[in-house]
C-alpha distance (Angstrom), angle and dihedral (degrees) to the residues before:
residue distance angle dihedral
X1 . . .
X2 3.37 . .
X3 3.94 122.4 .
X4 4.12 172.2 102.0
X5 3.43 122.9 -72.7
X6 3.56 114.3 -90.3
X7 3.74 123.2 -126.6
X8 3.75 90.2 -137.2
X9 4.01 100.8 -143.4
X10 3.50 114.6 171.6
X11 3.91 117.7 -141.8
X12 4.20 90.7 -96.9
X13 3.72 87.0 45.2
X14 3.97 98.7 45.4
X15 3.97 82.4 48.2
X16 3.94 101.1 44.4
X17 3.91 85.3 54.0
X18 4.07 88.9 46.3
X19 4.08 79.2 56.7
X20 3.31 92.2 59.3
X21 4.03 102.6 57.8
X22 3.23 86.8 64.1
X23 3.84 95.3 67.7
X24 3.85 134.2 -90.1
X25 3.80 113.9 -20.2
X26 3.82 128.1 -176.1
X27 3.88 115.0 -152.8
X28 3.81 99.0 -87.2
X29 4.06 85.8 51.8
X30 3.47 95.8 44.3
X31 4.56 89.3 48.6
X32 4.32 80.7 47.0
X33 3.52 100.0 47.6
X34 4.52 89.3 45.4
X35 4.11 91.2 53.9
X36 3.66 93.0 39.0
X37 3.79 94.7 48.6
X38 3.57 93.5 52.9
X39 3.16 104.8 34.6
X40 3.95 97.4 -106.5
X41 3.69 90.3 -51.6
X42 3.45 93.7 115.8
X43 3.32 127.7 49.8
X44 3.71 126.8 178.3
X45 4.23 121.5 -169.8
X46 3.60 130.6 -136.4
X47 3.95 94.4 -105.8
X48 3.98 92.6 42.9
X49 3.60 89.0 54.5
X50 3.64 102.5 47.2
X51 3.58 90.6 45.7
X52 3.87 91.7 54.8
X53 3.98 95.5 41.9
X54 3.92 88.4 50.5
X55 3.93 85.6 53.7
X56 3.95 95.3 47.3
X57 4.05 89.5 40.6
X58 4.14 84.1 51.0
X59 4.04 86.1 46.0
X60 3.28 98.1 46.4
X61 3.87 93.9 -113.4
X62 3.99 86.0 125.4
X63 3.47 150.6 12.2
X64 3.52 131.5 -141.4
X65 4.11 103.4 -117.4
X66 3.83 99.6 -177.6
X67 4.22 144.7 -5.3
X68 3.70 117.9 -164.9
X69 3.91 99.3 176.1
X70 3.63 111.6 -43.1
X71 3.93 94.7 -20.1
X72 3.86 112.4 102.5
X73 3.85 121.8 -164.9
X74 3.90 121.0 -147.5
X75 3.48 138.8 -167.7
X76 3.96 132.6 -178.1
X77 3.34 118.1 -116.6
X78 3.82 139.2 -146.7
X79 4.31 92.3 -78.9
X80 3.84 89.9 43.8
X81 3.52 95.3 60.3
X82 3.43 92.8 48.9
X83 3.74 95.6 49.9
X84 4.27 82.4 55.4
X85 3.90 97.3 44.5
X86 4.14 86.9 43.7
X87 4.12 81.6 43.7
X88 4.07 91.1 54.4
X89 3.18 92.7 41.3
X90 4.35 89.9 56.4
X91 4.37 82.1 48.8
X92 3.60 93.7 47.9
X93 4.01 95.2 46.7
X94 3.76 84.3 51.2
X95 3.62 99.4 45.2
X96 4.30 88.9 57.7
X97 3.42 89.1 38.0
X98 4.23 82.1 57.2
X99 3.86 96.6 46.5
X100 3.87 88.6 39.4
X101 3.94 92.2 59.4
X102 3.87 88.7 35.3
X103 3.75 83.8 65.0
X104 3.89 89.4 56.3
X105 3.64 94.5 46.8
X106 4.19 112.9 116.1
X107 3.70 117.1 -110.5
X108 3.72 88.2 -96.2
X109 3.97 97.3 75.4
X110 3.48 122.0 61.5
X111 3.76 115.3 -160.9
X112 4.11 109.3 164.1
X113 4.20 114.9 -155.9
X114 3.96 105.9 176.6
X115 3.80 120.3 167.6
X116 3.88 97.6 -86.3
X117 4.08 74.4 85.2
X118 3.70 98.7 53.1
């Protein structure tokens, strides 16, 4: 098949650079703002986190904004949102590539998209 390169974000990373649009996070922020966005469905843990913000900080998805002691502030910068707005755009191909194929599906299979999906 045919295609771009894919950013490759896992579901903590695509969510730990969601975090960040919302401003400047430290860890315990960015693990909050995860479980509260999705309802507790996600859940990312202290050493998954710092492993993915020390590989964002290395690609230059982040930057590290602040440290007072052992707490260390983040914020995404110009190439991270890119790499989530090229991310959402990869969902959002796949979700209308999901309700186009759930149009072709036989009578037999029931597979219900309504807008709470858009």
């Amino acid at each position: 098949m045919a295609g771009r390169e894919r950013s490759g974000l896992t579901e903590p990373m695509f969510y730990i650079l969601m975090a960040f649009l919302f401003g400047e996070k430290c860890g315990i922020e960015v693990m909050d703002f995860i479980y509260n966005c999705s309802d507790g469905r996600v859940t990312v843990w202290p050493g998954t986190l710092y492993t993915i913000l020390g590989k964002f900080e290395g690609q230059g998805l982040i930057r590290e904004t602040a440290v007072k002691g052992r707490k260390r502030t983040y914020a995404i910068t110009d190439k991270g949102r890119v790499v989530y707005e090229d991310e959402l755009l990869r969902l959002r191909s796949c979700l209308d590539d999901a309700r186009q194929a759930a149009g072709q599906v036989t009578a037999d299979v029931e597979l219900d998209f309504d807008e709470r999906d858009a």
